[in-house]
C-alpha positions in Angstrom: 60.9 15.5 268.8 58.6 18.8 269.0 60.5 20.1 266.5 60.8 17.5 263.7 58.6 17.1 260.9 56.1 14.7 261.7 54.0 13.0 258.5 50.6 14.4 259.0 47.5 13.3 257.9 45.0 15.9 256.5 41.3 14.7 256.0 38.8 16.9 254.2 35.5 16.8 253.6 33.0 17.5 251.4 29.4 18.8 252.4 27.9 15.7 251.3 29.8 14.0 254.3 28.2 13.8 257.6 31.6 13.9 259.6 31.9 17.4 258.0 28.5 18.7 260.1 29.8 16.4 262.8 32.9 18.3 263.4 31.9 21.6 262.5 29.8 21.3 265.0 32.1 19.9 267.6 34.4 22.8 267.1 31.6 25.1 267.0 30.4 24.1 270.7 34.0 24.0 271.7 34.6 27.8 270.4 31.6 28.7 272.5 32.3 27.1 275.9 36.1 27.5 275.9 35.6 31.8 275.2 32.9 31.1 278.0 35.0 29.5 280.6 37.6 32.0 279.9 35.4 34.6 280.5 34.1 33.5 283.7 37.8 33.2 284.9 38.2 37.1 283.6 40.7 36.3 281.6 40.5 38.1 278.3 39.6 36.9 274.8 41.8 39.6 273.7 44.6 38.1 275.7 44.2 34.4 275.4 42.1 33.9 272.0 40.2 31.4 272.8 37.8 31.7 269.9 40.3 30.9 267.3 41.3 27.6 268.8 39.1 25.1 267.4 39.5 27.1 264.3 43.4 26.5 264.0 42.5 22.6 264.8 39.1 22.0 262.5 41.2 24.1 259.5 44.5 22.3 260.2 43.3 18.5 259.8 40.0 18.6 258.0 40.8 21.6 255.8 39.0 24.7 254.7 35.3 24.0 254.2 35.0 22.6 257.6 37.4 25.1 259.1 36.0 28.6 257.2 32.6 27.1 258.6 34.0 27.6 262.1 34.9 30.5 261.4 32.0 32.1 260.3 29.5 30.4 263.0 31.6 30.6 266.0 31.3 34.8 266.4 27.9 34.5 265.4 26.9 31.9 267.8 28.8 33.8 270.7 27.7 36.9 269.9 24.1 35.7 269.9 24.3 33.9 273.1 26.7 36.3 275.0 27.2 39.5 273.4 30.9 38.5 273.1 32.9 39.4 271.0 31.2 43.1 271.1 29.4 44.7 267.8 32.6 46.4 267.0 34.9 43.5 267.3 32.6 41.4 264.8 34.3 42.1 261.6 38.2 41.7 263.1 37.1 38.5 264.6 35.8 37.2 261.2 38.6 38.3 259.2 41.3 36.7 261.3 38.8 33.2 261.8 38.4 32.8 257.8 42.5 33.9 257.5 43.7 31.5 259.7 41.1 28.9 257.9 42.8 29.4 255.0 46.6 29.5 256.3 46.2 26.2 258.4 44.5 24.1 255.9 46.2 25.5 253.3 49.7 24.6 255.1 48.5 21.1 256.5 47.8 20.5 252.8 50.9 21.7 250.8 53.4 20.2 253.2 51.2 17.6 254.8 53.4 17.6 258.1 53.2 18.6 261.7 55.8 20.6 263.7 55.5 23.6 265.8 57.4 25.8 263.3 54.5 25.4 261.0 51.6 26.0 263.4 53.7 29.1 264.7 53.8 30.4 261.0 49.9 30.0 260.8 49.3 31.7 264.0 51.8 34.5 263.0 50.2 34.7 259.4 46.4 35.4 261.0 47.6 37.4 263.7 49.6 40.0 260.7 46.2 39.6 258.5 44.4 41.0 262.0 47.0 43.8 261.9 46.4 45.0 258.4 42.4 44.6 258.6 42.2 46.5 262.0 45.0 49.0 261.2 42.3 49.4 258.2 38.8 49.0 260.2 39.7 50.8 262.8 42.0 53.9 261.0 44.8 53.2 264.3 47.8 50.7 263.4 49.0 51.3 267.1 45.7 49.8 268.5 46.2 47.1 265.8 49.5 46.4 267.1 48.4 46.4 270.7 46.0 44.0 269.9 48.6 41.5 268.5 50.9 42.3 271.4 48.6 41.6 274.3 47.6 38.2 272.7 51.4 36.3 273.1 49.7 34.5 275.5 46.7 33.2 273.6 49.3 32.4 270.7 51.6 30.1 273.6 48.2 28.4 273.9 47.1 27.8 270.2 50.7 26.9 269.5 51.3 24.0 272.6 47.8 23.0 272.6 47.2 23.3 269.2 50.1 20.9 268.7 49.1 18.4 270.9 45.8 18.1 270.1 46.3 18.1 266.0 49.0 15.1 267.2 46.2 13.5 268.7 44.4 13.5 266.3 46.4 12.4 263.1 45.5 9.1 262.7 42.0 9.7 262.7 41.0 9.6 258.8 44.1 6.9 258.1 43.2 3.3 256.3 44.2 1.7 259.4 42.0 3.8 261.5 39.2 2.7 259.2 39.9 -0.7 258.9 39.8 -1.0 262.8 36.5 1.0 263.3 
């Protein structure tokens, strides 16, 4: 069930590993063209977060290093190429990207399990780091909690999808997984 701990399998690696620049960049590309397709729909990054999703996975099952890397290169990389997210919105977007880096791989590691109670406490742990660093940045907690309010439906998203797609991929990184490759 959905709601049961499932043993989870975290796999981290080091920057001597190749599958570290493999994935970050996976995850990087996917942070770029799933923002962009949401864009071209006009539905909001604002609304539907689409820039934090490959974060939540990369950070969740292959730990910090490779997830804080996503963090830091996906806002650069879009910025660059689109102009999104804005000047202004640089700093937020950073600061929630390297929090929920550390929340997810930090929680995939302590507990080592999978459930939608702990992605939900990841995404709630970013979103009230986003809070307190705009309420900060931008002098107006009200616009801080806007923010956080308009975005429910980007945190459904991470949390289903997110789910599924860490499920997916928990047995990559397992002995039997390498014995078969």
């Amino acid at each position: 069930m959905i709601f049961e701990n499932k043993e989870f399998n975290v796999v981290e690696f080091d920057f001597k590993n190749i599958e570290y620049y493999v994935f970050t960049f996976l995850f990087v590309v996917g942070n770029f063209l799933l923002p962009l397709a949401f864009h071209q729909f006009n539905l909001g990054g604002n609304v539907f977060l689409p820039i934090y999703f490959f974060i939540l996975i990369g950070s969740y099952k292959f730990g910090f290093k490779v997830g804080l890397s996503i963090a830091l290169l996906t806002p650069f990389v879009n910025h660059l190429m689109t102009g999104m997210p804005n000047l202004i919105m640089l700093a937020p977007v950073f600061v929630k990207g390297m929090a929920l880096a550390f929340f997810a791989s930090f929680l995939a590691k302590k507990i080592k399990t999978i459930n939608l109670l702990n992605i939900l406490s990841v995404l709630v742990l970013y979103q009230l780091t986003g809070v307190v660093f705009e309420s900060i940045y931008f002098f107006d907690i009200i616009r801080a909690l806007n923010n956080f309010l308009i975005a429910y439906p980007g945190l459904i998203i991470q949390l289903v999808f997110g789910y599924f797609v860490l499920r997916g991929l928990n047995k990559y990184g397992t002995k039997n997984n390498a014995a078969d490759n």
